[in-house]
DOVEX-132209 format. One record per residue (C-alpha): x, y, z; chain; residue number from 1. Coordinates in nm, 4 decimals. Each point is the difference from the previous one (the first is absolute). Layout:
DOVEX-132209
@X=X	Y=Y	Z=Z	ch=A	i=NUM
...
This chain:
DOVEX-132209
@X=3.6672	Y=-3.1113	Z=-1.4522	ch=A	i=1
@X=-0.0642	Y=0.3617	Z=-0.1168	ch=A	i=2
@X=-0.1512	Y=-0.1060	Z=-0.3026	ch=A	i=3
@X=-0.2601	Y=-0.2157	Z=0.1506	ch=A	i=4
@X=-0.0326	Y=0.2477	Z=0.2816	ch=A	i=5
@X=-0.0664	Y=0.2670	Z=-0.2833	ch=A	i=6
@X=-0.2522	Y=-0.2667	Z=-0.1743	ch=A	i=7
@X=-0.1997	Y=-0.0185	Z=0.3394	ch=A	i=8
@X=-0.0389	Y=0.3680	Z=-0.0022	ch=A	i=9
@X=-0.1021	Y=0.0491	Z=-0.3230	ch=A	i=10
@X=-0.2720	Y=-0.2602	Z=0.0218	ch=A	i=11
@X=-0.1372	Y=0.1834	Z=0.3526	ch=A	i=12
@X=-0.0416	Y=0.2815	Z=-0.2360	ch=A	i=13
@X=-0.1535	Y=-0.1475	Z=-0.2405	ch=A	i=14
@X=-0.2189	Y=-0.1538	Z=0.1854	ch=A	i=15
@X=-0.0798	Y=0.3352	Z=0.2304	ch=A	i=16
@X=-0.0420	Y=0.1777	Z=-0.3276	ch=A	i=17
@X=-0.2672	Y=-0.2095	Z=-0.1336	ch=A	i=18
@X=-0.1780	Y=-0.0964	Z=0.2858	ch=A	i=19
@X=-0.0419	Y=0.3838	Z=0.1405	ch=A	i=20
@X=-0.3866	Y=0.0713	Z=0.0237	ch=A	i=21
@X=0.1011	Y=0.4030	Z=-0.1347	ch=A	i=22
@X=0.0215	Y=0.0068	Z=-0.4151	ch=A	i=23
@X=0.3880	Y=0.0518	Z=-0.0460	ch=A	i=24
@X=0.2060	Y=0.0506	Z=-0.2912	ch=A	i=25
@X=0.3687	Y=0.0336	Z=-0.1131	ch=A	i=26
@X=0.0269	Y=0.2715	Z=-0.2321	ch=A	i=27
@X=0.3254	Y=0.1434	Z=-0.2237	ch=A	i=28
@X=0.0160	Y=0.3542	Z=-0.0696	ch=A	i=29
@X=0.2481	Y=0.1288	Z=-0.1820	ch=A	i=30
@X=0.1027	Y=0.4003	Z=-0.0046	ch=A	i=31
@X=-0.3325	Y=0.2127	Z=-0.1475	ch=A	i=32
@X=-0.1142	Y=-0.3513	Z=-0.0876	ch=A	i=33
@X=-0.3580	Y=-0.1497	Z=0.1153	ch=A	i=34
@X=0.0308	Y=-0.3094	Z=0.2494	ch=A	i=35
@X=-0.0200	Y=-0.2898	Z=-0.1307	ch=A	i=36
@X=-0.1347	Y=-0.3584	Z=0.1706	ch=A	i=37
@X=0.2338	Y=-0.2599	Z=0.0402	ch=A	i=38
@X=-0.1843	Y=-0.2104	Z=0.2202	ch=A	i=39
@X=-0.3352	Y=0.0464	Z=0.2194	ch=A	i=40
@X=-0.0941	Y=-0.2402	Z=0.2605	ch=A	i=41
@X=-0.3462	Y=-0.1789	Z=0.0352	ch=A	i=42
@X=-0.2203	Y=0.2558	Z=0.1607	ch=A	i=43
@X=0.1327	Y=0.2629	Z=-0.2762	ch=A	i=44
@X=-0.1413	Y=-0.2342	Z=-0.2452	ch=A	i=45
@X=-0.3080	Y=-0.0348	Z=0.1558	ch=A	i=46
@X=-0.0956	Y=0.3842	Z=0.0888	ch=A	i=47
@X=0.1832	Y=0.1392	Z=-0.3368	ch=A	i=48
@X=0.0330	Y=-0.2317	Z=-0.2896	ch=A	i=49
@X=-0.2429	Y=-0.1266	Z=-0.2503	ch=A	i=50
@X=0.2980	Y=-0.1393	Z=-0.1947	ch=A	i=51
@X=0.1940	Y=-0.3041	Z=-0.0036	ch=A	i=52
@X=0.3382	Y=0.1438	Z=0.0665	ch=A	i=53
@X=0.0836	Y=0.3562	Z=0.1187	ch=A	i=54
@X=0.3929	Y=-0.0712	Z=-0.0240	ch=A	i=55
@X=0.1186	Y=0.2696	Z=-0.2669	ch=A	i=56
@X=-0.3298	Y=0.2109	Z=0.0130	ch=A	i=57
@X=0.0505	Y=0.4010	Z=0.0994	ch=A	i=58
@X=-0.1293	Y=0.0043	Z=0.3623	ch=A	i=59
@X=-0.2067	Y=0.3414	Z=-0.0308	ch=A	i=60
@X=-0.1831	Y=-0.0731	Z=-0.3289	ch=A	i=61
@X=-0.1089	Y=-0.3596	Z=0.1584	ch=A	i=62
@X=-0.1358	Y=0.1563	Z=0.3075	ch=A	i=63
@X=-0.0333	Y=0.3899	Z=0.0147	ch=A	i=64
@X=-0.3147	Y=0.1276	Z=-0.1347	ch=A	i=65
@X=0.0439	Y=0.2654	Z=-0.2570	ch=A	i=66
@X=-0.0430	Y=0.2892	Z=0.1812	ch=A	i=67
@X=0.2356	Y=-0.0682	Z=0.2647	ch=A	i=68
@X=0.2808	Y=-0.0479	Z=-0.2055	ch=A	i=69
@X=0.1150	Y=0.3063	Z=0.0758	ch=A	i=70
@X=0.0317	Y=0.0121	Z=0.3473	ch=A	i=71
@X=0.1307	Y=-0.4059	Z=-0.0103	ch=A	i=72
@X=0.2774	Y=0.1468	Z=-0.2014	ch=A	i=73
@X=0.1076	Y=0.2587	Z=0.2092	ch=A	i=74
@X=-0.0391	Y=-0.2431	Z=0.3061	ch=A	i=75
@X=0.2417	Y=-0.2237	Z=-0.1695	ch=A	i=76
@X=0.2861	Y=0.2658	Z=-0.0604	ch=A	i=77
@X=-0.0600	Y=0.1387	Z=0.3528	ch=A	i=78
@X=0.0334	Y=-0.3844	Z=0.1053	ch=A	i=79
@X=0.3433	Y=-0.0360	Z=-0.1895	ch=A	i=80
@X=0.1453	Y=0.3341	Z=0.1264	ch=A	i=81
@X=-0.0843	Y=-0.1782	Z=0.3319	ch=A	i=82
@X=-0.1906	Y=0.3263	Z=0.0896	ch=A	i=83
@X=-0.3210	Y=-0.2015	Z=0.0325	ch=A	i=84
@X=-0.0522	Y=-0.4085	Z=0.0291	ch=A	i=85
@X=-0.3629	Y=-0.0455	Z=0.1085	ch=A	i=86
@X=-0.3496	Y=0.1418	Z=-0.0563	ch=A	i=87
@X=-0.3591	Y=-0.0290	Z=-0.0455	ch=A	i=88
@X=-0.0433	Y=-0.0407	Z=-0.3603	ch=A	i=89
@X=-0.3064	Y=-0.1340	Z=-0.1864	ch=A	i=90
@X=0.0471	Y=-0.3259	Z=-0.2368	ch=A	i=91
@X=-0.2014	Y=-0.1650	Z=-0.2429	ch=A	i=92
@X=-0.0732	Y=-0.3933	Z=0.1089	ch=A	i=93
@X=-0.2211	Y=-0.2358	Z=-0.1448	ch=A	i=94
@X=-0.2998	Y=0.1398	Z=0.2283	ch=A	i=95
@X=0.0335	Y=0.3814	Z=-0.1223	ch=A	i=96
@X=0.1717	Y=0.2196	Z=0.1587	ch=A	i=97
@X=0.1065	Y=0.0058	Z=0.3826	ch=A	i=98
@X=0.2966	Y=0.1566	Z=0.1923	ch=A	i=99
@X=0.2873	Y=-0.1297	Z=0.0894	ch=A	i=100
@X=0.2604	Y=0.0909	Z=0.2757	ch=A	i=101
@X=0.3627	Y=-0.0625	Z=-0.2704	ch=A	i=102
@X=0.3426	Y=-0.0476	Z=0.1731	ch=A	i=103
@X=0.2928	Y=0.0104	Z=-0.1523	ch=A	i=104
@X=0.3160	Y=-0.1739	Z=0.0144	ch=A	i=105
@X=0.3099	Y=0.0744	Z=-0.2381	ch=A	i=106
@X=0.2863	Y=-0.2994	Z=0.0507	ch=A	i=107
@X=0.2023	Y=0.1740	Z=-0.2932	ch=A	i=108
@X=0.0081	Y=0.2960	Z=-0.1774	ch=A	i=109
@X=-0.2565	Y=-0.0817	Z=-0.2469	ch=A	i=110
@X=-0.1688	Y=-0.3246	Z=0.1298	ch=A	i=111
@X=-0.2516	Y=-0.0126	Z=0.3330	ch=A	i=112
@X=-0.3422	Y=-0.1384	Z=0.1142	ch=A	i=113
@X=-0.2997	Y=0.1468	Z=0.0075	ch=A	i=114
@X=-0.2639	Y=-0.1307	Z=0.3006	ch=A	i=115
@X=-0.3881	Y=0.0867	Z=-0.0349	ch=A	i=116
@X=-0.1983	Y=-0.0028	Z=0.3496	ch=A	i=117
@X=-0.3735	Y=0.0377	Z=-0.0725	ch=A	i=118
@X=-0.1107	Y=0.2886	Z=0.2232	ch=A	i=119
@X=-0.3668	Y=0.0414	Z=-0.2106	ch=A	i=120
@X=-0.2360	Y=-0.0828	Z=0.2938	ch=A	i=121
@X=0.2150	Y=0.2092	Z=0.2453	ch=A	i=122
@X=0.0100	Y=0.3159	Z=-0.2372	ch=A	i=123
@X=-0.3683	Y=-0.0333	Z=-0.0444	ch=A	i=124
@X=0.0274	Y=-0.0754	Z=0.3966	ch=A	i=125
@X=0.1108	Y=0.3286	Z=0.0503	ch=A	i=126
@X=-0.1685	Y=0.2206	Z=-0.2635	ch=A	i=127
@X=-0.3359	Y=-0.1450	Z=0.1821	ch=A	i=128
@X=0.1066	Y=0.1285	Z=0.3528	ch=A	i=129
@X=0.1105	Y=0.3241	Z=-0.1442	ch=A	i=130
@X=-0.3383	Y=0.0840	Z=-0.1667	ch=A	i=131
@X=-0.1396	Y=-0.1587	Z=0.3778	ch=A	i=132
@X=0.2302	Y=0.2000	Z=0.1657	ch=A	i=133
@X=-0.0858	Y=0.3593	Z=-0.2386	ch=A	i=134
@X=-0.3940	Y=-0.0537	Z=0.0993	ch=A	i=135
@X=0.0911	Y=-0.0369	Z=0.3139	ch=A	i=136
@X=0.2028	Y=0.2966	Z=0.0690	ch=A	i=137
@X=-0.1954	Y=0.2500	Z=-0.1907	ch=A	i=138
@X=-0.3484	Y=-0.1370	Z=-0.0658	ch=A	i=139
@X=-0.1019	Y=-0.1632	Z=0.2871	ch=A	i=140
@X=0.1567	Y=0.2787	Z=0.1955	ch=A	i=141
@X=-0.1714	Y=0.2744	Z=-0.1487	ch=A	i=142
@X=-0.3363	Y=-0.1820	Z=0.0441	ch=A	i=143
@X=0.0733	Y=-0.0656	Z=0.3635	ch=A	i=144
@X=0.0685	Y=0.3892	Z=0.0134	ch=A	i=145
@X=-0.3267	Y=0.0580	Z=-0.1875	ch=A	i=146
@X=-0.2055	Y=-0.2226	Z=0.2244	ch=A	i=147
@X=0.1810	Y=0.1559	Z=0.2730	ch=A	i=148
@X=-0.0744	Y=0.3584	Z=-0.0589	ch=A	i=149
@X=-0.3942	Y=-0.1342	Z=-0.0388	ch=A	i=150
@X=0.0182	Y=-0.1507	Z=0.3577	ch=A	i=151
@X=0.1255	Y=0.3457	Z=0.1307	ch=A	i=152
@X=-0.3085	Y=0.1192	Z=-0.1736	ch=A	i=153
@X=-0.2379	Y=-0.2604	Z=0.0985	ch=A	i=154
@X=0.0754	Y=0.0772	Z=0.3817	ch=A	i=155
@X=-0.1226	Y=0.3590	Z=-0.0462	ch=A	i=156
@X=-0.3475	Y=-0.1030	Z=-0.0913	ch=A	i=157
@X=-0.0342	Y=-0.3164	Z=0.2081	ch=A	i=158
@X=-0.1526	Y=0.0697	Z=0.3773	ch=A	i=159
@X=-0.0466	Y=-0.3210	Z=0.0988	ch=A	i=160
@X=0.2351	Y=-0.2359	Z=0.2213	ch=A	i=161
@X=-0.0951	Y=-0.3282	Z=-0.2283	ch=A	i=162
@X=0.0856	Y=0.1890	Z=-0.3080	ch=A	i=163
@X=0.3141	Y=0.1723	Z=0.1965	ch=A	i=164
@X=0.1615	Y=-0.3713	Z=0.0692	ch=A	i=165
@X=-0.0745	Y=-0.1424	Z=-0.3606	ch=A	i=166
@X=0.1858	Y=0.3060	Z=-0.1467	ch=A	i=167
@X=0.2707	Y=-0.0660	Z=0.2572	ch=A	i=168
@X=-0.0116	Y=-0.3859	Z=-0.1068	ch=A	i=169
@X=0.0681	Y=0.1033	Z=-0.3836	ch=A	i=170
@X=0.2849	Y=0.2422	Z=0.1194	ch=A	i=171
@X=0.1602	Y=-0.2645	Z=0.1634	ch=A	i=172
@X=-0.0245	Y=-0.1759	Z=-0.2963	ch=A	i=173
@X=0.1222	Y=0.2240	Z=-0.2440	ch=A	i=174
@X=0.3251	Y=0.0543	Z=0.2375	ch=A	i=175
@X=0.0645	Y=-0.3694	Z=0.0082	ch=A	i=176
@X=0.0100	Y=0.0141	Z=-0.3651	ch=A	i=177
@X=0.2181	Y=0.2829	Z=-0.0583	ch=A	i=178
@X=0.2381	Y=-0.1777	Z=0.2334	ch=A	i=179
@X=-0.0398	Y=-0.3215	Z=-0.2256	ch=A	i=180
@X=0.0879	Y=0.2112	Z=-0.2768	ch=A	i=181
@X=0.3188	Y=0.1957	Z=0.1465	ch=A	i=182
@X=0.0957	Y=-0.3899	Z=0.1772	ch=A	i=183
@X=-0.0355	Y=-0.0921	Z=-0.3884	ch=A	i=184
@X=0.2674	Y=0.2539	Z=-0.1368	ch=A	i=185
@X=0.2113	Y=-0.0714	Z=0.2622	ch=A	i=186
@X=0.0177	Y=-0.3431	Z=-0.1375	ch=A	i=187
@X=0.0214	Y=0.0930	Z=-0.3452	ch=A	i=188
@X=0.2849	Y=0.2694	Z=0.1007	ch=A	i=189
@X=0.2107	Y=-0.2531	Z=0.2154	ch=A	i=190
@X=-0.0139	Y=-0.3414	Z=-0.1079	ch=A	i=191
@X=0.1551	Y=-0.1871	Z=-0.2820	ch=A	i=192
@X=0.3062	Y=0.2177	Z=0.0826	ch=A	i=193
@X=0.3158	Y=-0.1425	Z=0.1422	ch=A	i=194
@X=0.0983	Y=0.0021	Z=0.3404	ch=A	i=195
@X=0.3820	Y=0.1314	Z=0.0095	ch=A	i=196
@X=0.0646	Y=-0.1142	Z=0.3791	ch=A	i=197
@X=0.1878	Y=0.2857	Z=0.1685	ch=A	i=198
@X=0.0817	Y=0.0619	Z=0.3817	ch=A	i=199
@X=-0.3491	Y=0.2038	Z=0.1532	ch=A	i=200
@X=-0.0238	Y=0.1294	Z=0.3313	ch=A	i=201
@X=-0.3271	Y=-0.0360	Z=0.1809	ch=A	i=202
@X=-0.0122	Y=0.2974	Z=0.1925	ch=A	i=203
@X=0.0466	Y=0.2867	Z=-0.2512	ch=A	i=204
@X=-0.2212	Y=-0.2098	Z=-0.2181	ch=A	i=205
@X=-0.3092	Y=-0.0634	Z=0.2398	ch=A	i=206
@X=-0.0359	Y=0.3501	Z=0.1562	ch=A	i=207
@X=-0.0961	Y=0.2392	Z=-0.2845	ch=A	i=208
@X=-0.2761	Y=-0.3564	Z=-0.0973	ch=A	i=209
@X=-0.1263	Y=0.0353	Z=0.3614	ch=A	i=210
@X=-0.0246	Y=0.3534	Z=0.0373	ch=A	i=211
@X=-0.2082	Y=-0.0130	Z=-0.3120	ch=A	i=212
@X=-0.2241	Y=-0.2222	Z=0.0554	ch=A	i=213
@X=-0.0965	Y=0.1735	Z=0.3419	ch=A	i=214
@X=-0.0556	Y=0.2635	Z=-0.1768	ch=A	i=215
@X=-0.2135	Y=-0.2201	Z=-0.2269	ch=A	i=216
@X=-0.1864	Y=-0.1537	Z=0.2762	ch=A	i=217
@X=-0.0129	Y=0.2832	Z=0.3245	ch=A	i=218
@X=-0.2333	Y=-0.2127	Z=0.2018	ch=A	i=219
@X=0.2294	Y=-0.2660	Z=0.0231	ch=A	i=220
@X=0.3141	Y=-0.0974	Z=0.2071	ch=A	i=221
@X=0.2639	Y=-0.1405	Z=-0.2112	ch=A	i=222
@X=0.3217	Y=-0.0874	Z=0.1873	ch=A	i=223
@X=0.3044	Y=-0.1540	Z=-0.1167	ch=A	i=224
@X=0.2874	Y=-0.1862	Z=0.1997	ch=A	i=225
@X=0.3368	Y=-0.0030	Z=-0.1715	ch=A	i=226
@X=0.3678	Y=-0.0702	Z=0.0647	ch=A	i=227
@X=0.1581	Y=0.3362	Z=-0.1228	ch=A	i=228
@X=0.2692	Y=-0.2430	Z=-0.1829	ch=A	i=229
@X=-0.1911	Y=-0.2682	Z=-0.2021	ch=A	i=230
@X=0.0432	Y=-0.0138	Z=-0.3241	ch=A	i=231
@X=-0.1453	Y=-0.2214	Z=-0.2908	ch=A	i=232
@X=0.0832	Y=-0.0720	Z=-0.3806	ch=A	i=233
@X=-0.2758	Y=0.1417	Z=-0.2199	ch=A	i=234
@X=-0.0283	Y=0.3236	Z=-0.1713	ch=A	i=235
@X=-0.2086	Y=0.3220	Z=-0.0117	ch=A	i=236
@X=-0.3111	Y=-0.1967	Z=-0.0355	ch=A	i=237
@X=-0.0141	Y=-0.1216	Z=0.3522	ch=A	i=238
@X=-0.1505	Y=0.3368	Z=0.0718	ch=A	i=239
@X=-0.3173	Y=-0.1349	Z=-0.1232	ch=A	i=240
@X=-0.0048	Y=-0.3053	Z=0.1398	ch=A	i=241
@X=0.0372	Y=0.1412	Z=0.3074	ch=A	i=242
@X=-0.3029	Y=0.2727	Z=-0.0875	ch=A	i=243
@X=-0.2009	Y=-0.2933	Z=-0.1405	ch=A	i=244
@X=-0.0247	Y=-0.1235	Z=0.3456	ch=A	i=245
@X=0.0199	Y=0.2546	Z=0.1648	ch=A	i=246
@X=-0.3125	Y=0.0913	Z=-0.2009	ch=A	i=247
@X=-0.1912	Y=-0.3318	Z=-0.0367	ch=A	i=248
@X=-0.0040	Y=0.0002	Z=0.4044	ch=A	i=249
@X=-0.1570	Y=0.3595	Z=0.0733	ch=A	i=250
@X=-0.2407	Y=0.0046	Z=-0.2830	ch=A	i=251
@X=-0.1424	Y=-0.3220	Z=0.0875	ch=A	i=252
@X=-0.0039	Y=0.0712	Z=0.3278	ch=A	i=253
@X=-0.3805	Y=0.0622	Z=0.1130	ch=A	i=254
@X=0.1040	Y=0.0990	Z=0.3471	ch=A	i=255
@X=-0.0749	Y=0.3682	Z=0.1937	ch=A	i=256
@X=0.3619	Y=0.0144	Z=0.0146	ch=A	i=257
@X=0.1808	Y=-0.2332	Z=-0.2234	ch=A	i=258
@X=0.3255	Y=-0.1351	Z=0.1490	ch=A	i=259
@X=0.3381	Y=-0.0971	Z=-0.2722	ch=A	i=260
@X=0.3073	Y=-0.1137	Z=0.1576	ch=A	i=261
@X=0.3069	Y=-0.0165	Z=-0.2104	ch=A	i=262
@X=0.2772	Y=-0.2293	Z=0.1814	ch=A	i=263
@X=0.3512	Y=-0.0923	Z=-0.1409	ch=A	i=264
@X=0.2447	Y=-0.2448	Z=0.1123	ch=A	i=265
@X=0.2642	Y=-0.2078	Z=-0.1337	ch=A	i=266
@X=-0.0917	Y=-0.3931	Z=0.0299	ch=A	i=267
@X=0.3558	Y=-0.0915	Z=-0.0695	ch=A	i=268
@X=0.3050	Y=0.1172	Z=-0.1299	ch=A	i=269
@X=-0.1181	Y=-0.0474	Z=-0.3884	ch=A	i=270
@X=-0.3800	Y=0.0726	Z=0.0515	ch=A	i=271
@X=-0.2232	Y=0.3481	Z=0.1255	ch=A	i=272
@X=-0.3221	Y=-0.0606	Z=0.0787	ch=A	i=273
@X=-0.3073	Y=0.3196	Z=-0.0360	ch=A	i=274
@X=-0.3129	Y=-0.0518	Z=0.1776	ch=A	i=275
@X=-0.3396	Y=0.2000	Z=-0.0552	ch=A	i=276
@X=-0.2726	Y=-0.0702	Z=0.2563	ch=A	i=277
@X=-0.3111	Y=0.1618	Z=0.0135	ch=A	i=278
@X=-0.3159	Y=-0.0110	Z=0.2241	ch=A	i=279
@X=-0.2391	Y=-0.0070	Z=-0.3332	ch=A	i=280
@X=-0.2721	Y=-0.2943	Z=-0.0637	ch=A	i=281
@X=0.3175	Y=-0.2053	Z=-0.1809	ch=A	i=282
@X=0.0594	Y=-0.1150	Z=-0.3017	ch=A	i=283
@X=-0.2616	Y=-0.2544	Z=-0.0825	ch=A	i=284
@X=0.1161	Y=-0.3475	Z=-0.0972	ch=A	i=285
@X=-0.0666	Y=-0.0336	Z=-0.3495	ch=A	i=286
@X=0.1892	Y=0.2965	Z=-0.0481	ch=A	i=287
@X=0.2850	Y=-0.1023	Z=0.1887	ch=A	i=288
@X=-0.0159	Y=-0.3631	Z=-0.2138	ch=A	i=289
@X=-0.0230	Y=0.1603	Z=-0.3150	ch=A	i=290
@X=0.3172	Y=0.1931	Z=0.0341	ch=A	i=291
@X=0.2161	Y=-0.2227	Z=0.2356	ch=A	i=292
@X=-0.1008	Y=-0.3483	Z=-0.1944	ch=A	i=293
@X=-0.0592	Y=0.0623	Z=-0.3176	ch=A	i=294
@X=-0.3778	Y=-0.0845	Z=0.0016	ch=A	i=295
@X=-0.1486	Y=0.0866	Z=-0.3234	ch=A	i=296
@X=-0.1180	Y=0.3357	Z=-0.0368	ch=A	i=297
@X=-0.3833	Y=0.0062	Z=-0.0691	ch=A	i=298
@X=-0.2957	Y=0.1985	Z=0.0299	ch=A	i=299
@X=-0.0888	Y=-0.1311	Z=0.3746	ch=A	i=300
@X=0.3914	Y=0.0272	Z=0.1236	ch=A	i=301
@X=0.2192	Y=0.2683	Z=-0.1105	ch=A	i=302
@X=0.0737	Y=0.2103	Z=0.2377	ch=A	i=303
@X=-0.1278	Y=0.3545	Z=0.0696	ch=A	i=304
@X=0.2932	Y=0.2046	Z=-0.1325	ch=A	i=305
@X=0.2946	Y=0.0121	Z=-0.1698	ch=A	i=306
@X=0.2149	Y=0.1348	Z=0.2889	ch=A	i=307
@X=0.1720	Y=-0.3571	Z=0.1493	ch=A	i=308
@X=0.0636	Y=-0.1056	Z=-0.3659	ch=A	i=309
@X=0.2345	Y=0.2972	Z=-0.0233	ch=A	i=310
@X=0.1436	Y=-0.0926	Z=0.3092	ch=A	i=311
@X=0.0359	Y=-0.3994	Z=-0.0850	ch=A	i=312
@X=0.1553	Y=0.0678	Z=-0.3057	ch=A	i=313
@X=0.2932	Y=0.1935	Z=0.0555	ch=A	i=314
@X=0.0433	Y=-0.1159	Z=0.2871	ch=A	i=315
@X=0.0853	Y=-0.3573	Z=-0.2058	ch=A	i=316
@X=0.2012	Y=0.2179	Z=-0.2381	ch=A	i=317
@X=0.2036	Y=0.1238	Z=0.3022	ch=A	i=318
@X=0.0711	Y=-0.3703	Z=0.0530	ch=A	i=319
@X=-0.2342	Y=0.0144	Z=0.2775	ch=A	i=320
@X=-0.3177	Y=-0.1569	Z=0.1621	ch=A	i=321
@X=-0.3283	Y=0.1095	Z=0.1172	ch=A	i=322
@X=-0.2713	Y=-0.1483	Z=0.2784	ch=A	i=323
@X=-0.3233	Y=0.1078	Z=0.1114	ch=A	i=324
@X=-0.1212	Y=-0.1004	Z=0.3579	ch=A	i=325
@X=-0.3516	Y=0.0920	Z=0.0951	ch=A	i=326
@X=-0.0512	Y=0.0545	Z=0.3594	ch=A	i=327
@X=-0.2652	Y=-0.1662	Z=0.2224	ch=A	i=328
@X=-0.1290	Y=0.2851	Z=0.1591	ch=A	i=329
@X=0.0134	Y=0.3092	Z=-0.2586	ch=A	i=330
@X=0.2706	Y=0.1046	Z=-0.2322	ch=A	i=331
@X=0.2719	Y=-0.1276	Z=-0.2240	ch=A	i=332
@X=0.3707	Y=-0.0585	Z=-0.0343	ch=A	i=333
@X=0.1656	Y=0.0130	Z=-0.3189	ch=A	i=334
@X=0.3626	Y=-0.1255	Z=-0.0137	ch=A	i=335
@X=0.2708	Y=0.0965	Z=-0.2860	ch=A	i=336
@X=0.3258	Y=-0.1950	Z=0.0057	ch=A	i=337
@X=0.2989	Y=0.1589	Z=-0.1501	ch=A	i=338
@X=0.3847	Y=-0.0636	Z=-0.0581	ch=A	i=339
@X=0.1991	Y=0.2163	Z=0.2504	ch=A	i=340
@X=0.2769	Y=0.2046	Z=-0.1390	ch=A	i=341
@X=0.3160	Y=0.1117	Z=0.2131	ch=A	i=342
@X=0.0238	Y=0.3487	Z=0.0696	ch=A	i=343
């Protein structure tokens, strides 16, 4: 009964091993030694090998370019120390060179397995929206500033009311897109990080947000309504969530005397519910579709700011849920659903 129940097991692993999409091999190593394959599945046969049979072959001179040997080496000691077992290393395939997130797992002192995500398009993902995010932190920025200082300038010499109001128009416009550029880093700054849950009290949390953005925004009211002992799992970054919507709803807001009001409550004994209404012109549908279902993000619908992305996203990270109701008369209500902690 063992026997066969051993048999079973080691055909499940078989077949796991050579039917995983991720290029995986089983290597020996011996002390100061270079691995060595002892068997590769399909998928490392496909990405690495332009032989026959890799069974016997040393694992870095089959797939480490030359001037990486080096560092591979070093990788591999750290890896057997058990000091380091994964990495982003870059690995020679049969379509050049692309990178490879390596894991490593050691079943005995000197043999393990070696497992090869390809992370190519989401390094070069990343390098892109760091060179988007550089020109948008310094040289857009500095232009706005330029173009800024010119405005100041132009008012000087302009008399007329018509000439006043266009100048006006292209300030306006040159704020909204230093916003777009701060709402931008903000992103950069705070997502693709994880969320490590941990008991947050609403209170000491919303106040210093609230008494900023008044001071942000001094023509309008912004009120909040809050339960002194509410509490939610999230972490630090619910501060600008909060400001995000805080935010989205007074600058918006086209009215003499824009109106925000914050309310908190507890819908049950596992949920809190935040509320932001304002008495702005609303968020206008497409905007509302493209971030609440997913419509395709195109040059006629996508949105007018970056602001309720922040919010939508770690608000999901927090386990969490957003909606977006826009009033009939004027105004908005945006609605963040989060897990509520004991306190």
């Amino acid at each position: 009964m063992i026997s066969t129940h051993r048999t079973e097991t080691t055909n499940h692993f078989t077949t796991l091993f050579t039917q995983l999409p991720d290029p995986v091999v089983e290597f020996r190593q011996e002390t100061d030694s270079e691995p060595t394959i002892v068997n590769a599945n399909v998928a490392f046969h496909d990405m690495f090998a332009s032989i026959e049979s890799v069974v016997g072959h040393p694992l870095r001179e089959l797939i480490v370019p030359a001037d990486s040997r080096d560092g591979a080496t070093a990788f591999d000691q750290r890896s057997s120390d058990g000091i380091e077992t994964q990495a982003v290393v870059e690995r020679a395939t049969s379509n050049g060179r692309r990178k490879f997130r390596c894991r490593r797992i050691h079943i005995s002192d000197s043999n393990g397995f070696a497992i090869y995500s390809d992370v190519t398009e989401k390094y070069h993902q990343e390098q892109y929206l760091d060179v988007l995010h550089r020109v948008l932190r310094h040289n857009l920025r500095n232009d706005l500033t330029v173009i800024n200082g010119q405005i100041e300038r132009a008012f000087e010499a302009v008399d007329s009311d018509e000439g006043r109001e266009a100048l006006e128009s292209v300030q306006e416009t040159v704020s909204s897109l230093r916003q777009l550029c701060s709402e931008a880093q903000t992103i950069r700054k705070v997502t693709g990080q994880p969320s490590t849950l941990e008991v947050t009290p609403l209170m000491d949390l919303l106040w210093p947000v609230i008494e900023d953005c008044r001071e942000r925004f001094p023509a309008a009211t912004i009120s909040v309504d809050c339960p002194a002992d509410l509490a939610v799992l999230a972490d630090n970054r619910l501060r600008i969530v909060v400001d995000s919507l805080v935010d989205n709803a007074a600058r918006h807001n086209t009215s003499e005397t824009p109106s925000v009001t914050m309310s908190v409550a507890a819908v049950d004994d596992e949920t809190v519910e935040l509320a932001v209404a304002d008495d702005g012109p609303g968020i206008p549908e497409s905007e509302r579709r493209v971030i609440m279902e997913d419509t395709e993000v195109s040059p006629l619908s996508h949105g007018s700011g970056l602001g309720l992305w922040i919010v939508k996203w770690l608000t999901e990270s927090y386990g969490g849920c957003l909606d977006i109701d826009t009033l009939n008369v004027n105004g908005s209500i945006v609605r963040i659903r989060l897990p509520q902690a004991s306190t």
